[in-house]
C-alpha positions in Angstrom: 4.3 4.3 -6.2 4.6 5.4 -2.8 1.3 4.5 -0.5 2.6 7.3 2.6 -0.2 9.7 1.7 -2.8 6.7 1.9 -1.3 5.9 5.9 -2.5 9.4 7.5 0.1 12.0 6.2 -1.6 14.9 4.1 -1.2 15.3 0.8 0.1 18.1 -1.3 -3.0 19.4 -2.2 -4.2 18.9 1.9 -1.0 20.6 2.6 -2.4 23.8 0.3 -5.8 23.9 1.6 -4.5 23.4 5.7 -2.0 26.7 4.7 -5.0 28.4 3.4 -7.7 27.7 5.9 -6.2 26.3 9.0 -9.3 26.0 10.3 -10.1 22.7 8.0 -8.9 19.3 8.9 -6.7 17.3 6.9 -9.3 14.7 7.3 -12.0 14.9 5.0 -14.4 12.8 3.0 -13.7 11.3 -0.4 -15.9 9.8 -3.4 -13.9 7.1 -5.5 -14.9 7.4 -9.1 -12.6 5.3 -12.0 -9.9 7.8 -12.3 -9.5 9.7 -9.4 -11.0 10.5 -5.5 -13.3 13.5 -5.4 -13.7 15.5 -2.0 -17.5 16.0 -0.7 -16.4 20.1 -0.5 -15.4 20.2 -4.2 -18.8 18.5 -4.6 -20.7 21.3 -3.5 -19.0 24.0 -5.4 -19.6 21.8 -9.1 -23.3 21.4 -8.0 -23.0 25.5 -7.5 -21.3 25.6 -11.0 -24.3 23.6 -12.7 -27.1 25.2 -10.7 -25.7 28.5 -11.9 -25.6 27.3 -15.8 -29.2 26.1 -16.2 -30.4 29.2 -14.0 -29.2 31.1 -16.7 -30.6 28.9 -19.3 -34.1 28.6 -17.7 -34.4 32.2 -17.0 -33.4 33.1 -20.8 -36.4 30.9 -21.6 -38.4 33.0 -19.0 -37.2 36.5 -20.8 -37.1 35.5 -24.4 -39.7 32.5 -25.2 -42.7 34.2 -22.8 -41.8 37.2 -22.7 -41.5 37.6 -18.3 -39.1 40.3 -17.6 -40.1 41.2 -14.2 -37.2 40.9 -12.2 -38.6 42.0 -8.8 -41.5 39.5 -9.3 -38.9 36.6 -10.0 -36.7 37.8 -7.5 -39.4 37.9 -4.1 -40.5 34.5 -5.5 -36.7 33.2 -5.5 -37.2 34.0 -2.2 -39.9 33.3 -0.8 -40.1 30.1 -2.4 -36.3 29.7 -0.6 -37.6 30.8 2.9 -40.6 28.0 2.5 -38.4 25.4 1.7 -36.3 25.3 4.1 -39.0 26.1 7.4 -40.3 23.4 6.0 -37.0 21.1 6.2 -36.4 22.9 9.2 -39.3 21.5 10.9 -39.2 17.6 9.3 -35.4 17.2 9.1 -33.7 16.4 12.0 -30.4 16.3 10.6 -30.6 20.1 9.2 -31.3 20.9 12.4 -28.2 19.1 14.2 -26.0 20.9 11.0 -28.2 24.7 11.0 -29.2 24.9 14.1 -32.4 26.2 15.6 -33.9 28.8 13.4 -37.1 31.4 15.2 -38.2 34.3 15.7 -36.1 33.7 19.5 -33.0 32.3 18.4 -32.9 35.5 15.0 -33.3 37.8 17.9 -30.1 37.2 19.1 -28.6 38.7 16.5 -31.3 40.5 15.0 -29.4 43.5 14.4 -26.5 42.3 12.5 -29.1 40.1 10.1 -31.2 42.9 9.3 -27.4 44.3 8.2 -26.8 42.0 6.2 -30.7 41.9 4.5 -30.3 45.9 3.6 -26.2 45.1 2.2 -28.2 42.5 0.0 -31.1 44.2 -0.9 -29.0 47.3 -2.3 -26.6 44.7 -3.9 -29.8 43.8 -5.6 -30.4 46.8 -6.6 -27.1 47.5 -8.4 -27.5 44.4 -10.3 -30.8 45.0 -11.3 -30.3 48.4 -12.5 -26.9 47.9 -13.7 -28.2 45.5 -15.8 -30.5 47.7 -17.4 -27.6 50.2 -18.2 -24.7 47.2 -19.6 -25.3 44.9 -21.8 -25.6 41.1 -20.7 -22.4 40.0 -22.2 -20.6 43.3 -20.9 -21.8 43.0 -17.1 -20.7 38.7 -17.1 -17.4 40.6 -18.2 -17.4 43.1 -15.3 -18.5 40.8 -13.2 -15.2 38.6 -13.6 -13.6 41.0 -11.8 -15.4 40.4 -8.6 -13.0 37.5 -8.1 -10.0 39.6 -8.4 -11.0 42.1 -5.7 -11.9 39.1 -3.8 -8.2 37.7 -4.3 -6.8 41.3 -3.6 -9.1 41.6 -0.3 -7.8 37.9 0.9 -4.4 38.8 0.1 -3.6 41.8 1.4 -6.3 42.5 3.7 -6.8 39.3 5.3 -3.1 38.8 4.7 -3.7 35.1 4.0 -1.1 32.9 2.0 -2.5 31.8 -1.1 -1.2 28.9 -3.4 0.2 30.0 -6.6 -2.6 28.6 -8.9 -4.8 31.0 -7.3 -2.6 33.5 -8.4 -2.3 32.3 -12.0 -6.1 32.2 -12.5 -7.0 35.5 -11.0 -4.0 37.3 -13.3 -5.8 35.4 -16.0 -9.1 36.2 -15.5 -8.5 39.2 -15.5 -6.3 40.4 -18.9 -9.2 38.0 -20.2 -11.5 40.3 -19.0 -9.7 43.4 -20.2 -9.3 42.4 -23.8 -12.8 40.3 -24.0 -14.4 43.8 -22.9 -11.6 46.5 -24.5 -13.9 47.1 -27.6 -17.2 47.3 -26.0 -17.0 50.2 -23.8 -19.4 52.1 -25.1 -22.5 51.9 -22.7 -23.2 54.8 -19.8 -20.2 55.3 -17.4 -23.3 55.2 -14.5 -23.6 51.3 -15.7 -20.0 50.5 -15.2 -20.3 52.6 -11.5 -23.4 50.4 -10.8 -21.6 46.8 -11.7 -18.2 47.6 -9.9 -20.4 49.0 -6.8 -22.1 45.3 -7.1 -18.5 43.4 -7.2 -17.7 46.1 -3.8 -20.8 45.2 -2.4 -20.8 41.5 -3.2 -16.9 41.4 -1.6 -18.1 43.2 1.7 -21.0 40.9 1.8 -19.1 37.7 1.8 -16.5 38.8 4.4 -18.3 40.1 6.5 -20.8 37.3 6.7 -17.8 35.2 6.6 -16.7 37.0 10.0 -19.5 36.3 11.6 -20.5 33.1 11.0 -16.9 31.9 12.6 -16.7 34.6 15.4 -20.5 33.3 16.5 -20.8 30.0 15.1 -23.5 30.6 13.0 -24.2 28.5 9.9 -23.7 30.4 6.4 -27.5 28.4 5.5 -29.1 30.3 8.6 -27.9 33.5 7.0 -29.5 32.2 3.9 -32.8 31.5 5.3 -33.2 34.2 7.4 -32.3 36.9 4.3 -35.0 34.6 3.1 -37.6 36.2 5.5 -36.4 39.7 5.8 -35.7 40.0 2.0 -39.5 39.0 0.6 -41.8 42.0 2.2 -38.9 44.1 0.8 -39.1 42.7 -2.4 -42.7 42.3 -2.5 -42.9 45.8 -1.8 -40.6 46.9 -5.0 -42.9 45.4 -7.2 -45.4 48.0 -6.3 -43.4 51.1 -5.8 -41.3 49.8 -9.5 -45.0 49.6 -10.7 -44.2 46.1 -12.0 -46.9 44.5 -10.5 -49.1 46.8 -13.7 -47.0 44.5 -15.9 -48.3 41.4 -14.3 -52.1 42.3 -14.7 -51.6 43.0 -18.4 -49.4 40.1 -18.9 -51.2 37.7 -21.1 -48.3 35.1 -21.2 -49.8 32.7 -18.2 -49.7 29.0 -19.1 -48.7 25.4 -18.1 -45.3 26.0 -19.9 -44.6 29.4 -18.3 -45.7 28.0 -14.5 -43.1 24.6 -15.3 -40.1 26.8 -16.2 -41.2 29.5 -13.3 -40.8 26.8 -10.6 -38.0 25.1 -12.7 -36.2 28.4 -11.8 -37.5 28.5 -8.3 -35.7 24.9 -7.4 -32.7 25.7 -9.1 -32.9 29.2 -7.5 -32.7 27.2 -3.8 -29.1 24.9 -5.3 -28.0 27.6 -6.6 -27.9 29.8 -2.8 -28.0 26.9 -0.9 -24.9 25.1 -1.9 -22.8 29.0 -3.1 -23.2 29.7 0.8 -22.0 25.9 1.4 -19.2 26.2 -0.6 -18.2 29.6 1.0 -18.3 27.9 4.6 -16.7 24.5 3.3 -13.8 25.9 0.9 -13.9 30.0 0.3 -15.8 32.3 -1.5 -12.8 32.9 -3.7 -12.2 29.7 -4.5 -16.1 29.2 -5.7 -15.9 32.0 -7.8 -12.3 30.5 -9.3 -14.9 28.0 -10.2 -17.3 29.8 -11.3 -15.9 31.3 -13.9 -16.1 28.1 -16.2 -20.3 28.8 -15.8 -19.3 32.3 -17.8 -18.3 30.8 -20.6 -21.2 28.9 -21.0 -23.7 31.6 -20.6 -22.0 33.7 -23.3 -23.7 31.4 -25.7 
């Protein structure tokens, strides 16, 4: 077997990722395990994958075995739990700070305009999910929310007008006839529901390439943009849960315990992998190829 590869010469698969993203080096870091070499940036996107799984399965323990099914609650304390963290690691870790960057109320105001953007496009995309969720059920909206990935493909494709590899092509076309036929016999919720989700896949889409756009055109790290939607998001969210009049649910909530308070911040750790290394893998590989790989996690949480 040939050893050129090994002696400084990309590879195919370099090759793919160099057409795709010139912006990458060919020169990247590798894990040997027995079989094979695994890149640190495909890494990142299977720690997204898993962090996205047991979410789903802590926060079905949350809704079904106690009984907590405020969303807004769980929601500002995602948050607000996220924005802690990583001041905190902001302040002790010198290397996030050589990778992030300085992160104040001086160095947001630089941009402060185009974050609070960005805060509101997330909020409402909230919003959609939340309500959308109310009006589809679960296993319908996973279904409708495959083909987020599509109109991500189409919006790199012919908007972007970037060459993508053929396997990309293959698993989008995929996904979606699976889609189609996996949800053909279950139309039968509001058509306001189906609105809602497809306005979250827009939102979710516009989101991503626009935050995308501005973290290269002003070298801003896609985790600053994490922790500063952080800040902006919690009064916001904090404030829902009064005018939602969910907070009436929490006084009359008789659930609280040591088990509820264990899977609560079970869900609040997994809450920071899960954003923390989705934005990581946007900035490292591309949004589309995290959700390519994130639509294994789907067929998990349909059981």
């Amino acid at each position: 077997m040939s050893s050129s590869n090994h002696a400084g010469n990309p590879t195919r698969n370099e090759k793919t990722l160099l057409k795709t993203n010139p912006d990458n080096s060919t020169k990247k870091n590798y894990i040997n395990l027995y079989f094979f070499k695994l890149s640190d940036n495909l890494i990142v996107t299977y720690l997204y994958l898993i962090a996205s799984i047991l979410l789903n399965i802590v926060n079905r323990v949350l809704y079904q075995k106690y009984n907590f099914k405020y969303n807004f609650t769980l929601l500002f304390l995602q948050q607000l739990f996220c924005a802690i963290f990583f001041k905190i690691i902001s302040l002790t870790s010198k290397t996030f700070k050589e990778k992030v960057g300085d992160i104040s109320y001086s160095d947001f105001k630089k941009n402060k305009s185009q974050y609070m953007f960005f805060c509101v496009l997330f909020i409402i995309n909230l919003f959609c999910s939340f309500i959308a969720n109310q009006k589809v059920n679960t296993a319908m909206f996973l279904v409708l929310r495959k083909f987020l990935t599509v109109m991500n493909f189409l919006f790199d494709k012919y908007i972007n007008k970037k060459a993508l590899p053929n396997y990309f092509t293959q698993s989008v076309a995929f996904i979606c006839a699976g889609s189609i036929l996996t949800g053909w016999a279950d139309f039968t919720s509001e058509g306001i529901g189906y609105l809602l989700v497809f306005a979250n896949n827009s939102l979710s889409v516009i989101y991503g390439q626009m935050t995308d756009g501005f973290s290269k055109k002003n070298g801003v790290s896609n985790l600053k943009l994490l922790v500063y939607n952080g800040y902006l998001a919690t009064p916001i969210l904090f404030a829902c849960i009064f005018i939602s009049g969910e907070y009436k649910g929490l006084m009359a909530y008789d659930g609280y315990c040591y088990g509820l308070f264990f899977w609560l911040l079970s869900s609040l750790s997994l809450a920071i992998v899960l954003n923390s290394s989705y934005f990581i893998s946007n900035e490292k590989n591309s949004s589309l190829f995290t959700q390519l790989l994130g639509n294994c996690g789907v067929i998990i949480k349909f059981y």
